[in-house]
N, C-alpha and C positions, 0 to 999 in steps of 0.2 A: 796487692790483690791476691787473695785466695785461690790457689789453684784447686779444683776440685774433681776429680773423676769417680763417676757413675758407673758402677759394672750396671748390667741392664737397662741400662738409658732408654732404651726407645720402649720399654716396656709401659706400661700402664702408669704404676706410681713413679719409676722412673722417669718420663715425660714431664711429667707435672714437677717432680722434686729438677729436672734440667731447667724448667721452666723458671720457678720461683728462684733460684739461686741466680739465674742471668738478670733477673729483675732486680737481686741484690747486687750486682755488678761483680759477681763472679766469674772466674776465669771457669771454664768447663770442658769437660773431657767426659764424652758420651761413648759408652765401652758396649757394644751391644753384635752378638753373633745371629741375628734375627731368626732368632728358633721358633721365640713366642713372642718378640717386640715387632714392630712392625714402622720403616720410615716414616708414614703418613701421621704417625704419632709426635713426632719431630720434625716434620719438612718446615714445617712456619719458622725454627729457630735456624735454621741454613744463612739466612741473612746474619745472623749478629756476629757481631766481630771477634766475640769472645766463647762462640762456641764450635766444640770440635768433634767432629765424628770417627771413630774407629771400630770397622768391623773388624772384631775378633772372639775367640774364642778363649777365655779366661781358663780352659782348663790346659792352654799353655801359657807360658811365662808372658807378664808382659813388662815392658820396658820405659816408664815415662817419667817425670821428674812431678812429683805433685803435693799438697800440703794436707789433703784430707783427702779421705776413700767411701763412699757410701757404697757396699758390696751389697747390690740388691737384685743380682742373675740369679736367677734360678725358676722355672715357669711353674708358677703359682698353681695352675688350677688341674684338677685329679686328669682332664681329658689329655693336657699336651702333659705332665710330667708322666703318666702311667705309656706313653705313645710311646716315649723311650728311657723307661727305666735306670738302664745303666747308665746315659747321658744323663738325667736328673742328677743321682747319686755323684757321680765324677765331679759334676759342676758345684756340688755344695763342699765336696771334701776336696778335688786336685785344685778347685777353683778356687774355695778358701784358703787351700794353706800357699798358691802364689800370690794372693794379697794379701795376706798377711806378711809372706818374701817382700812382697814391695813395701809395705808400711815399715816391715823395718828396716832396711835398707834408706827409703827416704824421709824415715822418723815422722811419718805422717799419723795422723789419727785415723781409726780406723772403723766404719760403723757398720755393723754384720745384721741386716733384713732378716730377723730368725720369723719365728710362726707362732702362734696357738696351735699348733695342731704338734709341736712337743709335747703338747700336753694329750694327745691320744682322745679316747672315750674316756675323759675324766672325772672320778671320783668322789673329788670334790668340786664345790659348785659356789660362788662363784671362782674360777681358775687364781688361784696370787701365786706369785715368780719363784716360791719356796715349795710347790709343789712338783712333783718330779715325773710324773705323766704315768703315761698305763698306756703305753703301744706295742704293738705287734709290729716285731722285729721281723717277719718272714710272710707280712699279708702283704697287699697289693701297691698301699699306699705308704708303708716302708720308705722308698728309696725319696721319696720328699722327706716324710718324719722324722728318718732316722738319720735322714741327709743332712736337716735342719740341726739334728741333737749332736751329731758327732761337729759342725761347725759351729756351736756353740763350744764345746770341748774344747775345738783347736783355737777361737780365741783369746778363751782362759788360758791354755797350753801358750800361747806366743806370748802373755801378757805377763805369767808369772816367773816364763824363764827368761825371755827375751824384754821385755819391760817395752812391748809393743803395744801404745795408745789405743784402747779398744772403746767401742759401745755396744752393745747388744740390747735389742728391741724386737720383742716379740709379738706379733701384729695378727691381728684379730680381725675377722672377715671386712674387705673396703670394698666401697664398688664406689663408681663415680664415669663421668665421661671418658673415652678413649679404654672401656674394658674390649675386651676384645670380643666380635658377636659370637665365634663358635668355641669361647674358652671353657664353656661348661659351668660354670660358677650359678649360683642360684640367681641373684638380682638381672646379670644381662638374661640369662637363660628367660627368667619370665619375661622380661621390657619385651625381647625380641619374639617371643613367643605371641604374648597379648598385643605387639602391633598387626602382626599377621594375622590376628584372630584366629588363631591356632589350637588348640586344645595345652592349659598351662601343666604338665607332671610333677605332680610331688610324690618323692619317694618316701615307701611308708604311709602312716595316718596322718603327715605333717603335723603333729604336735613336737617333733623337734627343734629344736630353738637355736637361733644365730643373734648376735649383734653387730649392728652395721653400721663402720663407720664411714662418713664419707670423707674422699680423698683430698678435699683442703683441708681438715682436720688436723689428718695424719701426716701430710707433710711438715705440719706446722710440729707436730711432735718431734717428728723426728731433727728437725732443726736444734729444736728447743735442746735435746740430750746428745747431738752433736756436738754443741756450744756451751753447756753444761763443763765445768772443771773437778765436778766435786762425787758422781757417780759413775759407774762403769755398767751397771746392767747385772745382772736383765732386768728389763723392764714391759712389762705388758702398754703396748697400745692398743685401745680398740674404744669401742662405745660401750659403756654398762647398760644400755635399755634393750632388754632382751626379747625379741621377739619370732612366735613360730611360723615356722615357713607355709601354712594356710592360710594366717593371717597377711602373711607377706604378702603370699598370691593373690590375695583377695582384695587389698589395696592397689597392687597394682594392675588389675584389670579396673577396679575404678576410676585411677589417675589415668588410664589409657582410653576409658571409657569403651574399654572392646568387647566384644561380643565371647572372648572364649569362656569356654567351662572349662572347669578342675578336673583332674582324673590322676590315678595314683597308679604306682608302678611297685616292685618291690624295693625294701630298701636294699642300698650297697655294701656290700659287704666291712666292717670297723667305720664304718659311719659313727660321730660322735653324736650322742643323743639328746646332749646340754652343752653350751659354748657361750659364756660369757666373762670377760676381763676383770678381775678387782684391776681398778684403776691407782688406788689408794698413795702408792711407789710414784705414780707417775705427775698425781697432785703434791704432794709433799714435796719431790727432789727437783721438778722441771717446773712448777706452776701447769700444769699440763691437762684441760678437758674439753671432749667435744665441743660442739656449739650446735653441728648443725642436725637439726629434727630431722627425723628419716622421710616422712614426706618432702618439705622442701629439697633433701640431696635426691631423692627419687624425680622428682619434680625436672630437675637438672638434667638429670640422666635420661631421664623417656627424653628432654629437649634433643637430647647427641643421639639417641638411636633413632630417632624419629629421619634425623639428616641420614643414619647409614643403611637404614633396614630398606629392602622394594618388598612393596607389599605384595 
């Protein structure tokens, strides 16, 4: 039996990847400092025999005996990483290079949750893994981006000195059930917005464009280059159908059927102005593409916000 430990377990995509590997009869080890994860994300899996919980904080050493690493800590969305910057920062770089300590120490494989947003307000369009980004090393969202770019570094860095089993996968906007309501992200931001019948914000003219992938998708990717023997990464995941966040709004106040209006705010400051994945890497070397239309994962999602939101 595979042992497997989850840094970020109780988070969002974490959740769901504890989930699906228990379902593969996975032994698991759920590593999460509840900064941005949250238990209610995980309490249904307390029952199974083969799943374990550890609060801790990955930017000290941790200690366990395991066969594979999915290092996926670190709080995704601009409101909780910018809440405490240096904490962000610490956790992608003191956090990454003690699992990287541990992978090589237990000769474990080791797979590092990088970003799209290595790639800044990029250049070119669509984003492929040979591009080297355009970010501001001293704006605001820095200590995620460059948090991201330097733990890419140190997996190459442990891979080519230390001949420590790496993957890297760079993930492209996800949303799906269990996002968190005040994570700030665009999809729950509107779901949660349009059940309140709230007035929905887009910052800017929203002709800015995202692709979204939903989160069975992406677990399944990241399976796929987990279990892969023959590539190391990077690798982009995400959706290539690209769409902009008015349009977004605008579907999801009809799948909510709510009453708010639109209204815009300024935009933020190194906000990327185009974001969408060449998949190409991820077809070729994993067999690896979406499936699910962004209505029906929307669909899904209003279903789980619908249970957490009071009107």
């Amino acid at each position: 039996m595979n042992r497997i430990l989850i840094t970020g377990g109780a988070g969002f995509l974490g959740s769901h990847l504890c989930e699906f590997l228990l379902e593969k009869e996975a032994d698991v080890i759920c590593v999460d400092n509840f900064f941005s994860g949250s238990k209610d994300n995980i309490r249904h899996l307390f029952s199974q025999p083969y799943f374990e919980l550890i609060r801790h904080d990955i930017i000290h050493p941790l200690f366990v005996e395991v066969d594979k690493i999915f290092h996926l800590a670190c709080p995704a969305s601009p409101i909780h990483y910018q809440y405490n910057a240096i904490k962000t920062i610490k956790t992608s770089v003191m956090g990454t290079i003690n699992m990287l300590g541990l992978a090589k120490r237990t000769k474990a494989r080791i797979l590092l949750a990088s970003s799209s947003e290595i790639y800044g307000d990029a250049k070119i369009h669509p984003q492929l893994e040979s591009y080297w980004g355009n970010v501001n090393p001293i704006g605001l969202r820095s200590c995620y981006d460059e948090g991201k770019r330097v733990a890419e570094t140190l997996m190459m860095d442990y891979h080519r000195q230390n001949k420590v089993d790496v993957r890297i996968v760079r993930i492209f906007n996800t949303y799906g059930p269990r996002m968190a309501i005040n994570d700030g992200r665009v999809v729950s931001n509107f779901i949660v917005q349009a059940l309140r019948n709230e007035p929905l914000a887009i910052y800017g003219d929203g002709n800015q464009t995202r692709s979204f992938c939903y989160v069975s998708d992406l677990i399944q990717g990241l399976i796929a280059i987990m279990e892969s023997n023959d590539f190391i990464g990077p690798m982009n995941l995400g959706n290539p159908a690209e769409c902009t966040i008015l349009d977004l709004a605008k579907k999801i106040i009809a799948l909510t059927k709510s009453s708010s209006k639109i209204i815009h705010k300024p935009l933020p400051l190194d906000d990327p102005v185009r974001r969408r994945p060449d998949i190409s890497l991820a077809k070729e070397k994993i067999g690896w593409m979406p499936e699910t239309e962004l209505e029906k994962g929307l669909l899904k999602t209003i279903d789980y916000f619908k249970r957490m939101v009071k009107p």
